[in-house]
C-alpha positions in Angstrom: -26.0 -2.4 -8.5 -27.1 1.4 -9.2 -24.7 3.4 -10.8 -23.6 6.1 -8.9 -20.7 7.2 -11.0 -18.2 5.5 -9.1 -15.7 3.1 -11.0 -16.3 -1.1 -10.3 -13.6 -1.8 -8.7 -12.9 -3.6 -5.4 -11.7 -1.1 -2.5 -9.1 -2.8 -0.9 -9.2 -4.7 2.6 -7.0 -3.6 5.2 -4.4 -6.5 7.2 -4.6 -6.4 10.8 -3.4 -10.0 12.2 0.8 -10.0 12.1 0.4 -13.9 10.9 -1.0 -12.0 7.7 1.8 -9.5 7.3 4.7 -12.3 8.0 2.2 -14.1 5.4 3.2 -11.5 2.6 6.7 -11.7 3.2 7.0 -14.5 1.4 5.9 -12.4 -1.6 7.4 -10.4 -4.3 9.4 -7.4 -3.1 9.4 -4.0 -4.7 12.0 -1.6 -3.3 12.0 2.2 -4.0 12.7 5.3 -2.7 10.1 5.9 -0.4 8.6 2.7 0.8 9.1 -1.2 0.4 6.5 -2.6 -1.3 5.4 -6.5 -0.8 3.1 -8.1 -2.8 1.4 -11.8 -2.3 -0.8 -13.3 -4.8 -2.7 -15.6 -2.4 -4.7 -17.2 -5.9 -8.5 -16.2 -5.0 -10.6 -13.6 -6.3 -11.7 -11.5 -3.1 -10.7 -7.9 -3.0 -7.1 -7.2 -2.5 -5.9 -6.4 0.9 -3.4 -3.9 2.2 -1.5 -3.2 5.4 1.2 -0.4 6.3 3.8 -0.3 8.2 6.3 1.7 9.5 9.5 1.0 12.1 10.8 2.7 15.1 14.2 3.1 12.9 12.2 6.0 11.5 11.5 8.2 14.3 9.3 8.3 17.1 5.0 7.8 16.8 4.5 10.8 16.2 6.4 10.8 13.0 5.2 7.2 12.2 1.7 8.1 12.4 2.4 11.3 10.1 3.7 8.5 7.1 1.1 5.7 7.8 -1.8 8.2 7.0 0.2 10.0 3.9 0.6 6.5 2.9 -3.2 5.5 3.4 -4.6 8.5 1.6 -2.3 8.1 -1.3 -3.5 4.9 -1.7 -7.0 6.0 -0.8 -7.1 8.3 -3.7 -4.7 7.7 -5.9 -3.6 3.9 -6.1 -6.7 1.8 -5.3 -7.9 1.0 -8.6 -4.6 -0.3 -9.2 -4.4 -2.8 -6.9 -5.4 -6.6 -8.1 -7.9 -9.1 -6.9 -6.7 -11.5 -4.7 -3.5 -9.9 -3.8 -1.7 -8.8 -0.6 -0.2 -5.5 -0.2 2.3 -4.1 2.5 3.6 -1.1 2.4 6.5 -0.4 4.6 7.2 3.8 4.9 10.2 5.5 4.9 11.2 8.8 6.2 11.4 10.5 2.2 7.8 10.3 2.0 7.6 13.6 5.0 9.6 15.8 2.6 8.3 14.0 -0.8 5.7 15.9 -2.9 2.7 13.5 -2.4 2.2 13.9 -6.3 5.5 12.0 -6.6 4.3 9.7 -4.0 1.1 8.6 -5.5 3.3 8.6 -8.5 5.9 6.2 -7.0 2.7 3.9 -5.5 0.4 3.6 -8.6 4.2 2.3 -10.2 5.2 -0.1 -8.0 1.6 -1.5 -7.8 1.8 -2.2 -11.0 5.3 -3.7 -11.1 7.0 -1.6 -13.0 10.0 0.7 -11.9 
């Protein structure tokens, strides 16, 4: 592989199918501030995979959308080296992460991928 100065790791997969997010549920769960975290180890050595969600508890689409795509370009640039192999991801939003700093959100992500509070 050339280098092209970008770092070897694997850029997460994204979830799609619901059977794969009720699959994670049976994972470790990381609670915080801004988002639930739940993490599966599914045992293989494929790239991890990630999947966000948000519910209508929080507010209407418009407002969903708005903390899915904070939440994907945190983890985008911030948190994605982070993330193991052969793990599962989902993220489930809150409404704090509107008003958060996103400093203090990729802050809060790159910690609770790694487990620690």
């Amino acid at each position: 592989m050339p280098d092209n100065g970008k770092s070897e790791f694997l850029p997460p997969l994204r979830l799609r199918k619901r059977a794969e997010f009720l699959a994670v549920r049976r994972g470790e769960k990381r609670r915080g501030r801004l988002f639930l975290m739940e993490v599966l180890d599914r045992g293989v050595t494929e790239a991890p995979r990630v999947g966000f969600t948000v519910t209508k508890k929080v507010g209407n689409a418009v407002v969903r959308n708005r903390i899915r795509r904070r939440l994907k370009e945190a983890v985008r640039v911030h948190a994605a080296g982070d993330m193991q192999p052969g793990k599962d991801y989902v993220i489930v939003g809150r409404e704090d992460i509107l008003t958060a700093p996103f400093d203090e959100l990729a802050a809060e992500l790159k910690r609770r991928i790694r487990g620690t509070r």
